[in-house]
C-alpha positions in Angstrom: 88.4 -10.0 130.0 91.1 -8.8 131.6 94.0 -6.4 130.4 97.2 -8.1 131.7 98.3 -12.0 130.7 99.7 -14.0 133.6 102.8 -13.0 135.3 105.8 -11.7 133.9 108.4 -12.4 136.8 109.1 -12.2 140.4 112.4 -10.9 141.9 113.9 -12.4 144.8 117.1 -11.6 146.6 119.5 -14.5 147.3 122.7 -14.7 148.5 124.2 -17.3 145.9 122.3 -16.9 142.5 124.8 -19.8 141.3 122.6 -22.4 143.9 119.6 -20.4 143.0 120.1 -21.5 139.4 120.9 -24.9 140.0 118.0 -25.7 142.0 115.7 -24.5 139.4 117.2 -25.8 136.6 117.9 -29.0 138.0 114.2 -29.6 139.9 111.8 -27.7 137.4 114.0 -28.1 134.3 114.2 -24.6 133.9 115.8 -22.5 130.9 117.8 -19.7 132.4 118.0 -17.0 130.1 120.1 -14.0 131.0 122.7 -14.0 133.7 124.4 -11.1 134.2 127.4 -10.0 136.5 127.7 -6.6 137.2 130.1 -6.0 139.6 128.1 -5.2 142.5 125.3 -7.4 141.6 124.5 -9.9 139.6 120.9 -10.9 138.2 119.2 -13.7 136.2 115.9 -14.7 134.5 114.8 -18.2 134.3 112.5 -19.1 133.0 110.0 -20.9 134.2 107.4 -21.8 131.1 104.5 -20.0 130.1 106.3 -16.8 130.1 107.2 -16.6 133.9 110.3 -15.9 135.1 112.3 -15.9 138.5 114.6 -13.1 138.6 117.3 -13.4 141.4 119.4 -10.5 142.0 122.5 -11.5 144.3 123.9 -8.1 146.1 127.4 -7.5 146.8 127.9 -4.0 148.2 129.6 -2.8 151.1 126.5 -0.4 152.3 123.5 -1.0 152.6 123.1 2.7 150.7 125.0 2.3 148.0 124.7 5.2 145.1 121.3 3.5 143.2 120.9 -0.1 143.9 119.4 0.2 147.9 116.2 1.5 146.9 114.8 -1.7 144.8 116.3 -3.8 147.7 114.6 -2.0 150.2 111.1 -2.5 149.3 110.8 -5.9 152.0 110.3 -9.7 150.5 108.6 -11.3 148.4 106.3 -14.0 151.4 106.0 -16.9 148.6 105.2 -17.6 144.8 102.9 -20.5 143.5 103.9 -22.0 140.0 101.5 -23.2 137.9 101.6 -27.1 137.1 100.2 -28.1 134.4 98.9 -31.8 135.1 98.8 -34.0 137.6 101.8 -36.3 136.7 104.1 -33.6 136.0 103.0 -32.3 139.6 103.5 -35.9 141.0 107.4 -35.6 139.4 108.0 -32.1 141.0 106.7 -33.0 144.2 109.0 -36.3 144.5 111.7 -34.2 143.4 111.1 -31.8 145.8 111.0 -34.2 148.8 114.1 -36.1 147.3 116.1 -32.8 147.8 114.9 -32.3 151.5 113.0 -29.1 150.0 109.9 -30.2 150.7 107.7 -32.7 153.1 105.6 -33.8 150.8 102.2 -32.8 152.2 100.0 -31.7 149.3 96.7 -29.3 150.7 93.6 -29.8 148.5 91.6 -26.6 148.5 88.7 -27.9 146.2 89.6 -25.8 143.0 93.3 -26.1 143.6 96.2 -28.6 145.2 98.8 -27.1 146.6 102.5 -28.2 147.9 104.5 -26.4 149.7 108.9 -26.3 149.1 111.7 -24.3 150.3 113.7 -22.8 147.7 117.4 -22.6 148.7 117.3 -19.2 150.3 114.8 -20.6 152.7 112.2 -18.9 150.9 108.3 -20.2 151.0 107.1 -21.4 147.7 104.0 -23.6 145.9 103.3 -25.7 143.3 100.0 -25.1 141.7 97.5 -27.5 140.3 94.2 -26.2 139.4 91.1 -28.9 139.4 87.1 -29.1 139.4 85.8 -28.9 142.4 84.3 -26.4 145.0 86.2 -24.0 147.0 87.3 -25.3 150.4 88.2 -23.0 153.2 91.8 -23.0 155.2 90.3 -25.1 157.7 88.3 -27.3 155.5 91.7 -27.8 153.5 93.6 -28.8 156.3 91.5 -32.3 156.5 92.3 -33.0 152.9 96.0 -32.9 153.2 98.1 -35.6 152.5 101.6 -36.3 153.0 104.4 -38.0 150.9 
């Protein structure tokens, strides 16, 4: 068994946390739960169901070594996030959503335990949708003939 439960949140840096919001809220029907403007930033947690949140941060210093905030910002990006989908239809709702909004293609990967779509968040940003199945374990290549597209 292990000791931790799931993920708690991801931070991400954005440069508009109001469109940040919006897409996530309006797409994944997302709860946003804090958003707090603090002069030279501003942050949010939204909440994303099962007790995972995004956490934006939106920067607005003049240097990039201002007195305390630099360092978290400094650590490099986050390369993408997969949420978790719970079934297949709600999967099938996301994934038209997301191609209705231009955020996504459409192509879903099948990777024999797990489907897999691919969006753009609104930062540009690389991000999945999850769906765990039955099935055995397909390699990257193998995956790639099981795709299929919008």
């Amino acid at each position: 068994m292990t000791l931790s439960n799931g993920c708690n949140h991801v931070t991400i840096v954005t440069k508009d946390v109001d469109r940040f919001i919006e897409f996530y809220t309006t797409i994944f029907e997302a709860e946003v739960r804090l958003d707090l403007d603090e002069g030279m930033l501003r942050h949010a947690l939204i909440d994303m169901g099962c007790d995972f949140c995004l956490h934006p941060f939106q920067v607005n210093w003049q240097s990039e070594h201002e007195e305390g905030l630099s360092e978290i910002f400094a650590r490099g990006h986050v390369d993408h996030f997969a949420l978790n989908i719970s079934d297949e239809s709600s999967f099938d709702l996301l994934r038209k959503r997301l191609v209705e909004c231009g955020a996504s293609e459409g192509r879903v990967r099948d990777f024999g335990i797990v489907q897999v779509l691919s969006f753009q968040d609104p930062d540009g940003m690389e991000c999945e949708l999850a769906l765990w199945k039955e099935g055995e374990p397909l390699t990257m290549a193998e995956s790639k003939s099981e795709a299929y597209a919008a």
